[in-house]
matplotlib code that plots the C-alpha trace (Angstrom):
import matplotlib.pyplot as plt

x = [-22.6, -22.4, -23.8, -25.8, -25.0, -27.8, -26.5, -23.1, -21.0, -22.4, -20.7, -22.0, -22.4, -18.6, -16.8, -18.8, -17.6, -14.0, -14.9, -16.8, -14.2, -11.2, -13.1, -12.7, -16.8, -17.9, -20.1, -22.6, -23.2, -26.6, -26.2, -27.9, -25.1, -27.3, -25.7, -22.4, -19.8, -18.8, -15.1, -16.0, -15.4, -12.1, -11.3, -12.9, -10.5, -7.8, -7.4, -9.0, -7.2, -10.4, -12.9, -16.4, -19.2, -21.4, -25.1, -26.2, -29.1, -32.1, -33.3, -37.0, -37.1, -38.1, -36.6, -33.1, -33.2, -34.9, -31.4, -28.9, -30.1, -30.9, -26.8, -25.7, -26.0, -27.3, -27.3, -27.8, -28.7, -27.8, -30.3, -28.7, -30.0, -32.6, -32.8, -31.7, -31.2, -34.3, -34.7, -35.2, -37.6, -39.7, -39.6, -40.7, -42.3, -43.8, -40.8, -39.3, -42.4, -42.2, -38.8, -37.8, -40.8, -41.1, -36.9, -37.8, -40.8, -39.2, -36.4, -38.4, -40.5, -37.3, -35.6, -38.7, -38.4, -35.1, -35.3, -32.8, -33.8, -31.5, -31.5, -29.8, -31.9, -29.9, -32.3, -31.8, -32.0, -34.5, -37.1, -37.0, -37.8, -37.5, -37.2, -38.4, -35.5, -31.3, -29.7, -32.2, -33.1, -34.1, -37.3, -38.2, -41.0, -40.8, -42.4, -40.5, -40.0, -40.0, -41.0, -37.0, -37.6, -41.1, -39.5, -37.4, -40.0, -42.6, -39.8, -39.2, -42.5, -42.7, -39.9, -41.5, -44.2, -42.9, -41.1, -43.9, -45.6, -42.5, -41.0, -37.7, -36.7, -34.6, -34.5, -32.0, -33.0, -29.5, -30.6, -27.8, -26.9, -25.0, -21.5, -18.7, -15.4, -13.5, -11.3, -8.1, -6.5, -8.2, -9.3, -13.5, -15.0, -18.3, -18.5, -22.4, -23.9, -24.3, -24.8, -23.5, -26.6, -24.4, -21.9, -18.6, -18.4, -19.8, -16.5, -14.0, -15.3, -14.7, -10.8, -10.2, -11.4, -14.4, -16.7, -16.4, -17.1, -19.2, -23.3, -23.9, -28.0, -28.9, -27.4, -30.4, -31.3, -31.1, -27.5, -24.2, -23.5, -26.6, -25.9, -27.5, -25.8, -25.7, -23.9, -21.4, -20.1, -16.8, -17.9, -15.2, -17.0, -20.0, -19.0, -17.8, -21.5, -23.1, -20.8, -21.9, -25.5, -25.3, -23.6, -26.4, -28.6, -27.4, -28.1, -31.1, -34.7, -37.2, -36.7, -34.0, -33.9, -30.2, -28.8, -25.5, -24.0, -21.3, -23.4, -21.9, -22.9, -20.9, -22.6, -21.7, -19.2, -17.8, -17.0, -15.5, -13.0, -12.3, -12.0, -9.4, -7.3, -7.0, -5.8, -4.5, -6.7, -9.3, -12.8, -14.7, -18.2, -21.8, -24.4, -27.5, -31.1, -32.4, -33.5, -37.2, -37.1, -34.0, -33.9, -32.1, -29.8, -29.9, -27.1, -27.7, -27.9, -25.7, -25.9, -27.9, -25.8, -22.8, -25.0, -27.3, -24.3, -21.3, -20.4, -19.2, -17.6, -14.1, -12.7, -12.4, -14.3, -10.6, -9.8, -13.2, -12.3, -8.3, -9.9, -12.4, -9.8, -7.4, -10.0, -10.7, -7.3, -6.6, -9.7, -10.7, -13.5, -14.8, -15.0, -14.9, -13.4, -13.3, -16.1]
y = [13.4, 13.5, 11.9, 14.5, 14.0, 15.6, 16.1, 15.8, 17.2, 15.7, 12.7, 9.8, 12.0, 13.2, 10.2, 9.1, 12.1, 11.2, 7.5, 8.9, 11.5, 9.0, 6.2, 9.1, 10.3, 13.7, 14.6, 17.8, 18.4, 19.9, 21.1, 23.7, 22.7, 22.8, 19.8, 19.8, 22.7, 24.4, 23.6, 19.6, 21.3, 22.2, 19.0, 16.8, 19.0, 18.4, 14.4, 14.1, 17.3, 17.9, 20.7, 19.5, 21.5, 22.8, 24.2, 26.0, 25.2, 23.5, 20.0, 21.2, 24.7, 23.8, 26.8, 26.4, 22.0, 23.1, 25.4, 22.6, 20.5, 22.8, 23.9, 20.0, 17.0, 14.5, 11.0, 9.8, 10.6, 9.8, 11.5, 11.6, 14.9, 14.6, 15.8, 12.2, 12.9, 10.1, 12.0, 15.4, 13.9, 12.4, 16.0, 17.9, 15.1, 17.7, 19.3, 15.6, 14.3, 18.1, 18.3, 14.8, 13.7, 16.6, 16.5, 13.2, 14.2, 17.6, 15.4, 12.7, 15.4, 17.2, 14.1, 13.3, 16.5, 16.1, 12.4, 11.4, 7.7, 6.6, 7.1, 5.4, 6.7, 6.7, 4.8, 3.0, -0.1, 1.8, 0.7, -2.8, -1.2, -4.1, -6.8, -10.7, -12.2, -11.1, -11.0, -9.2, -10.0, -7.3, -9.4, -9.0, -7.1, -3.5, -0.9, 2.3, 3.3, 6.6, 9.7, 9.6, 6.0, 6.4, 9.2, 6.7, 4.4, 6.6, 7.7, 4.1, 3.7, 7.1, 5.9, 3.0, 3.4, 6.2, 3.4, 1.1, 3.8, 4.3, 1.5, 3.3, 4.6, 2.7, 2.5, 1.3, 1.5, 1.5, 0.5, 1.1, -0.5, 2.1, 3.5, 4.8, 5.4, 8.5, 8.6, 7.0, 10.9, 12.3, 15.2, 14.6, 12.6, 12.7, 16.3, 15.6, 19.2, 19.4, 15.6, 13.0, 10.8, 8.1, 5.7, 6.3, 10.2, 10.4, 8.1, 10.0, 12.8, 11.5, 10.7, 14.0, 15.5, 17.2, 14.8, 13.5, 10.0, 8.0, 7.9, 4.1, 3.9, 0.9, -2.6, -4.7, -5.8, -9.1, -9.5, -10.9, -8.2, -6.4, -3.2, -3.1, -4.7, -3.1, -4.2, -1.4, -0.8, 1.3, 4.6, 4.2, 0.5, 2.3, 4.7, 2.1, 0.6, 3.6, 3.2, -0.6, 0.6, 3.5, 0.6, -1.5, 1.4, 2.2, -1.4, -2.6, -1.0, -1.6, -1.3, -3.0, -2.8, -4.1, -3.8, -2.4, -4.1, -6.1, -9.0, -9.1, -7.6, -5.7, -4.3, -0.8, -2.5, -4.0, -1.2, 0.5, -2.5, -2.2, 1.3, 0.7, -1.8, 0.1, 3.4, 2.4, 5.2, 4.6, 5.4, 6.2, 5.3, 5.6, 3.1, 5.6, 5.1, 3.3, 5.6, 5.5, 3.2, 1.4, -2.3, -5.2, -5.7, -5.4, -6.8, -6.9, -10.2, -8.5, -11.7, -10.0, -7.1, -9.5, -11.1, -8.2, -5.1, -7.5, -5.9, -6.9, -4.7, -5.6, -2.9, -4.3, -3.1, -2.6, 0.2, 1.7, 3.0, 3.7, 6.0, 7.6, 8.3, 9.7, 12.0, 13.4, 13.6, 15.8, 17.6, 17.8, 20.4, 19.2, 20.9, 24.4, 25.5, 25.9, 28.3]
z = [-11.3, -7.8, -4.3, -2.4, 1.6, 3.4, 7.2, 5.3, 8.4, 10.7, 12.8, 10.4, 7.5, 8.0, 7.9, 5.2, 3.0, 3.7, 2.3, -0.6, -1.4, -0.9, -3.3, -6.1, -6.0, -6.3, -3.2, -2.4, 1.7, 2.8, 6.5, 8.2, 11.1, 13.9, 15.3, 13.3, 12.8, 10.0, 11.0, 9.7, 6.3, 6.6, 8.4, 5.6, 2.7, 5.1, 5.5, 1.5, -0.3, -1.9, -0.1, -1.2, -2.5, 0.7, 0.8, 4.3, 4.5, 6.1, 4.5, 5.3, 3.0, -0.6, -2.5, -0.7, -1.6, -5.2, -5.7, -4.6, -7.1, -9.8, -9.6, -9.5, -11.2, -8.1, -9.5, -5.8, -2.1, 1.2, 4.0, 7.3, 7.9, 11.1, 15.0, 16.6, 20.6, 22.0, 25.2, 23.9, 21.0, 24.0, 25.8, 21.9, 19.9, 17.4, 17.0, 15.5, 13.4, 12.1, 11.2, 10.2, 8.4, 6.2, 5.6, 3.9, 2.1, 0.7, -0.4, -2.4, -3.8, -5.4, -6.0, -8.4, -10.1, -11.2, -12.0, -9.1, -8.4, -5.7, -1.9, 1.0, 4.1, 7.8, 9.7, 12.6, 15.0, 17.2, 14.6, 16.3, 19.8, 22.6, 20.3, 21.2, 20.3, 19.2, 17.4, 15.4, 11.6, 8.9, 9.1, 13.4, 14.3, 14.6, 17.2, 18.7, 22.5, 21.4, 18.7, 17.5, 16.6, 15.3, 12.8, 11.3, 11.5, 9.5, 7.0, 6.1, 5.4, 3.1, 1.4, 0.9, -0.4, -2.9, -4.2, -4.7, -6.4, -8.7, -9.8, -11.2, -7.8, -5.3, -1.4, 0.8, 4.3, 6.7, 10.3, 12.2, 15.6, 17.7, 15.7, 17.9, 17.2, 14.9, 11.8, 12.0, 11.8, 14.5, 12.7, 13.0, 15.1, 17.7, 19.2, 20.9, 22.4, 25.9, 28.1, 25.4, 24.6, 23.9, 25.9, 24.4, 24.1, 27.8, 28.3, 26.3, 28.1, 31.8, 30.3, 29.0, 32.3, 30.9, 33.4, 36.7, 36.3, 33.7, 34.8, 34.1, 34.0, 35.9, 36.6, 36.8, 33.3, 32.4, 30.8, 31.6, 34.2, 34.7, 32.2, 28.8, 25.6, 22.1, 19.1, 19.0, 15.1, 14.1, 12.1, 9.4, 9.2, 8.9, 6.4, 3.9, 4.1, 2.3, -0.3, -0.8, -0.2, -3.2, -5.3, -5.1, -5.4, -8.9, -10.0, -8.4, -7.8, -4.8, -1.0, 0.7, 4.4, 5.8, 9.5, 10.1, 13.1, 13.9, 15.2, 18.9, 21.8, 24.4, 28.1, 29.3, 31.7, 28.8, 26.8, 29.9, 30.5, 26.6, 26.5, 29.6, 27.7, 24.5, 26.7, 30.1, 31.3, 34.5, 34.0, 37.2, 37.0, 39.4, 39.1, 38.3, 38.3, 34.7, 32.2, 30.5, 27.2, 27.8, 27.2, 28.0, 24.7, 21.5, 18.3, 15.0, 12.9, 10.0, 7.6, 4.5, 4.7, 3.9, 1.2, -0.2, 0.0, 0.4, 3.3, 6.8, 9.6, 10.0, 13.0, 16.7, 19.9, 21.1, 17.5, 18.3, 21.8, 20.9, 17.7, 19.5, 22.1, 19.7, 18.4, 21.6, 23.4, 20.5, 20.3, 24.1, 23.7, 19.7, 17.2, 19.6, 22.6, 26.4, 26.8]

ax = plt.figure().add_subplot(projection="3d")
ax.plot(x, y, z, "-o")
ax.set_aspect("equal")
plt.show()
């Protein structure tokens, strides 16, 4: 038997391999590597000594999903496969609803066929859009700032409500605040195409001299130093939360939904100064204009994930900057090179 990872190689999906892998599970990887690189592959064999099974291919094509399972025995899935850059999904909207939506329906649909009844879905903490209050409970109300988020939003719902219409199969619904940081070996880590989307590859970036200085957008929200918070998670932490989540998976039935977060909040500023500390390197930054969407903070409440999954993060905001550093001090262009 063995745990299908759909968006396997990518920078989630990788590092969750390695944990599967190094806990002794057999895995599968689905990846049409359109925002991941074949080279992940070789990485994963080479910090696990085991080269898992690989399928390229997109999520969304029936006949090529139909033969991954018909050639395995998958006793459980984890769907991280999914475009997830906000901007661009508010530039091509259909483009999103098309593809993610219809990844997550071609999956439940040949997940019933072959009688696989457990799925932990990659969702996120984008579901909660500006939320009323933080830190934020599984329970706070959720609305989306934009069509990424309302994809995860809509697929949670799908996956939902297939489960209430089968009572056998089981849902658990990761929202996850915002994971940075690489494998302790420096072999895979976040290789974003193009302008990072997110804060701590832009930074990494600026050290290793691929960027001029870090574009920090805006200083007027209404925080402790005027740049927005986010509850910032380390991957390997995040990793080791599927595996609780397919545990309980294989013992319980239903929907759970559980945030993955650290429960503390750090601004941009602060994750510079950290990222500072953990290095001794200087990070040059520009106060730029806000961008569209972007609120004030947002940290998880991560109590039921302690109680549900018995998990909690353990890794330090001070580890998640030196790792992600490491990873990209050794690997200053990726997974490629200097074009």
């Amino acid at each position: 038997m063995a745990v299908l990872l759909t968006g396997g190689a990518g920078y989630i999906g990788s590092h969750t391999a390695v944990e599967l892998i190094s806990d002794g599970r057999s895995i599968v990887i689905a990846d049409n590597f359109s925002n991941s690189s074949p080279g992940v592959i070789d990485r994963i064999e080479k910090i696990t000594g085991r080269r898992p099974k690989v399928y390229d291919i997109d999520v969304c094509s029936p006949e090529a999903l139909e033969k991954v399972f018909s050639e395995n025995e998958i006793d459980s899935v984890v769907h991280f496969a999914g475009f997830k850059a906000v901007g661009e999904s508010v530039a091509k909207p259909l483009m999103y609803y098309e593809n993610n939506l219809y990844a997550t329906i071609n999956l439940l649909k040949t997940m019933k066929r072959h009688g696989t009844r457990r799925i932990v879905f990659s969702s996120s903490a984008t579901v909660y859009g500006n939320p009323k209050t933080v830190p934020i409970r599984e329970d706070a109300d959720r609305y989306c700032t934009n069509p990424y988020g309302w994809t995860k939003y809509m697929s949670e719902q799908i996956l939902t409500d297939a489960a209430n219409a089968d009572p056998e199969l089981s849902v658990v619904l990761l929202r996850y605040f915002n994971p940075i940081g690489a494998h302790k070996s420096g072999l895979i880590g976040d290789d974003p195409s193009g302008i990072p989307n997110n804060l701590l590859p832009y930074i990494t970036q600026v050290a290793v001299g691929r960027r001029e200085f870090l574009g920090v957008f805006g200083n007027d929200y209404n925080t402790h130093d005027g740049t927005g918070v986010r509850d910032y998670i380390h991957v390997v932490d995040l990793a080791k939360g599927h595996l609780k989540a397919i545990d309980y998976a294989m013992n319980n039935s239903g929907v759970l939904a559980v945030n993955l977060g650290t429960g503390i909040g750090y601004s941009v500023l602060d994750i510079v100064k950290a990222f500072e500390s953990a290095t001794g390197l200087h990070i040059p930054y520009r106060i730029q204009q806000r961008r569209s969407g972007d609120i004030d903070a947002c940290f998880a409440d991560p109590a039921a994930a302690l109680e549900k999954l018995g998990w909690k993060a353990s890794l330090g905001i001070e580890e998640m900057c030196a790792s992600a550093w490491n990873w990209q001090k050794n690997n200053p262009y990726g997974y490629g090179e200097k074009k």
